[in-house]
DRENPA-3360 file (N, C-alpha, C; in nm, 2 decimals, always signed):
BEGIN
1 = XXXXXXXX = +1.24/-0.35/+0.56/+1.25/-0.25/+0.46/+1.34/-0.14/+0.49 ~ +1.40/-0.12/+0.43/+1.50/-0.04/+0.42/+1.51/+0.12/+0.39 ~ +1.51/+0.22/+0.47/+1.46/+0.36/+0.44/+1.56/+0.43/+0.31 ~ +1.46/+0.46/+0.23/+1.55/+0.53/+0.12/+1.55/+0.50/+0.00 ~ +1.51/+0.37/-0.02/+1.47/+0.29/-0.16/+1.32/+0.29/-0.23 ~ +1.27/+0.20/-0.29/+1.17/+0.17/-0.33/+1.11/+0.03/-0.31 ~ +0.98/+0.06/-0.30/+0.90/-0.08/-0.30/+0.76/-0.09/-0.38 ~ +0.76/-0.20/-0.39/+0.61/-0.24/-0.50/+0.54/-0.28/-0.40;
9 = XXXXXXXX = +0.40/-0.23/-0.41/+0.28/-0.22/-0.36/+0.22/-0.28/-0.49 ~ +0.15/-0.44/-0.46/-0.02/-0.43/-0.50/-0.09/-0.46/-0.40 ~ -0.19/-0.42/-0.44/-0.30/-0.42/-0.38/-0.42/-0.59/-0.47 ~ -0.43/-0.61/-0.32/-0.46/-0.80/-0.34/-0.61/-0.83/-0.30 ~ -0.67/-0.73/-0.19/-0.82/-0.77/-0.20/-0.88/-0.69/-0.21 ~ -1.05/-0.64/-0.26/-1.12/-0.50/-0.26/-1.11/-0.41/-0.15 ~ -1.14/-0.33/-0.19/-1.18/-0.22/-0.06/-1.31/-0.22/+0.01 ~ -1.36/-0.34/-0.07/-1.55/-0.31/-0.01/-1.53/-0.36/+0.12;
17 = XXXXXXXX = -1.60/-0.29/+0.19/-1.64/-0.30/+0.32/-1.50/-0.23/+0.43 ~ -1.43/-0.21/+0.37/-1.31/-0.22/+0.44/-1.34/-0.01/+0.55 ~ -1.28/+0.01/+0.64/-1.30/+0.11/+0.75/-1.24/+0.21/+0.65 ~ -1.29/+0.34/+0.67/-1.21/+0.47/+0.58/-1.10/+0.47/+0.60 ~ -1.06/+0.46/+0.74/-0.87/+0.51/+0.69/-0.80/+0.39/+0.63 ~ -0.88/+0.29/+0.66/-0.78/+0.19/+0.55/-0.82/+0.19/+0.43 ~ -0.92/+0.26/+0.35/-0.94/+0.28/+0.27/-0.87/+0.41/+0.20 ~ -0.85/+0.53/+0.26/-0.80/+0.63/+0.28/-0.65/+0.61/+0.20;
25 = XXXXXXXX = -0.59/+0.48/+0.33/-0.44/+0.47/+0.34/-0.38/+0.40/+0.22 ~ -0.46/+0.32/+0.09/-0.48/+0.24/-0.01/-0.47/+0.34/-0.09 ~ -0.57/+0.45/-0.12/-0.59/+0.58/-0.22/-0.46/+0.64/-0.21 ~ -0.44/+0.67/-0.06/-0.26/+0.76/-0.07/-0.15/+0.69/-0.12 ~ -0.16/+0.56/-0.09/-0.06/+0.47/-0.21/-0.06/+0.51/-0.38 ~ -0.19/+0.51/-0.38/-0.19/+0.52/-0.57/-0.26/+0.41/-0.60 ~ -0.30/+0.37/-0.49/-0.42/+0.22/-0.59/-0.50/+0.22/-0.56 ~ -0.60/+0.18/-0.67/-0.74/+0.23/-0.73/-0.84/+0.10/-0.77;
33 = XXXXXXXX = -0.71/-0.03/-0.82/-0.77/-0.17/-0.87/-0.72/-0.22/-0.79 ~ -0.83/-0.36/-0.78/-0.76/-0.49/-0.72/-0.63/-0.55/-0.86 ~ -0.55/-0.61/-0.81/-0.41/-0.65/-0.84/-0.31/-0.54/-0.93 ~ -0.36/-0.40/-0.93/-0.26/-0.27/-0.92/-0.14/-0.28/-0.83 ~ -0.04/-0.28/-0.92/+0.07/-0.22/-0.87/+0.12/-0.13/-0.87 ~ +0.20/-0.03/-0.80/+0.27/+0.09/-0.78/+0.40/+0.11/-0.70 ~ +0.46/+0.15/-0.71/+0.61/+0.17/-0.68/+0.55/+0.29/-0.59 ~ +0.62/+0.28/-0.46/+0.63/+0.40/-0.39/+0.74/+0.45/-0.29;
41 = XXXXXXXX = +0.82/+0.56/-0.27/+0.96/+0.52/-0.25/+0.93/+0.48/-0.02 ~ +1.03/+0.44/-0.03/+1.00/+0.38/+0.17/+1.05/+0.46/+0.22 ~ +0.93/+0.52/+0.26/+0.99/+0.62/+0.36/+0.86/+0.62/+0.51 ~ +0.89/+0.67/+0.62/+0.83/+0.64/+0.68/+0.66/+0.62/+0.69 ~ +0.64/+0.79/+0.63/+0.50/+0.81/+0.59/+0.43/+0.70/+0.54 ~ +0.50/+0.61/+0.41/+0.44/+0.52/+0.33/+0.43/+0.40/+0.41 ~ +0.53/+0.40/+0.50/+0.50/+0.22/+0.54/+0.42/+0.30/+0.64 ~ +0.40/+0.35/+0.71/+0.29/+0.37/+0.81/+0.15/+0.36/+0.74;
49 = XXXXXXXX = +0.12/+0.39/+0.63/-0.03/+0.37/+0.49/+0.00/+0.23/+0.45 ~ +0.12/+0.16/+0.44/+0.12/+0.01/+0.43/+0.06/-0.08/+0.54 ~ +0.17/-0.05/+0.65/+0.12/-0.12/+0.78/-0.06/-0.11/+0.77 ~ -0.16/-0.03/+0.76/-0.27/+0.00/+0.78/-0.36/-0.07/+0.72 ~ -0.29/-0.14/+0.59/-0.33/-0.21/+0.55/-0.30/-0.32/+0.50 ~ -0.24/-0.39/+0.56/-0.09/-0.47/+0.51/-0.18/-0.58/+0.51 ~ -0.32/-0.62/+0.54/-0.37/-0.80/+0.54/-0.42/-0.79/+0.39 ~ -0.42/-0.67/+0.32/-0.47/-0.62/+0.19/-0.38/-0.60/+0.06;
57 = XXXXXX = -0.22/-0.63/+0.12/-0.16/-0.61/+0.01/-0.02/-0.65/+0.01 ~ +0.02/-0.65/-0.15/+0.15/-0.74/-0.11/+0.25/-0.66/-0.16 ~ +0.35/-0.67/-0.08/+0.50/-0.54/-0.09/+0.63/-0.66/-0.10 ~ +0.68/-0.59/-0.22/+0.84/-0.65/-0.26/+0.91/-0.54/-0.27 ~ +1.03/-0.54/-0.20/+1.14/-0.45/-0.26/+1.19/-0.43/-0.39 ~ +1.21/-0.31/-0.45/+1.25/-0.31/-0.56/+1.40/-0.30/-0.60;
% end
């Protein structure tokens, strides 16, 4: 990923059961539903809340 652009975030399995900060790091994205998507721009902050959750969700460049 590329610093400076955008990327699409959905979010692909629930949050049940899942630990607070990865639950946490899901909410600071902007998703709330399973198969929600949201654009959020790449910057380091975000892919650090991606990585945390990344077996939970799927990212395409925009």
């Amino acid at each position: 990923m590329a610093s400076g652009g955008k990327v699409k975030v959905t979010l692909m399995k629930s949050l049940y059961g899942q630990l607070k900060h990865i639950s946490s790091s899901v909410r600071g994205l902007g998703l709330r539903r399973r198969h929600q998507s949201v654009q959020v721009a790449d910057t380091a902050e975000n892919r650090g809340m991606i990585n945390a959750a990344s077996h939970m969700l799927k990212v395409e460049r925009s």
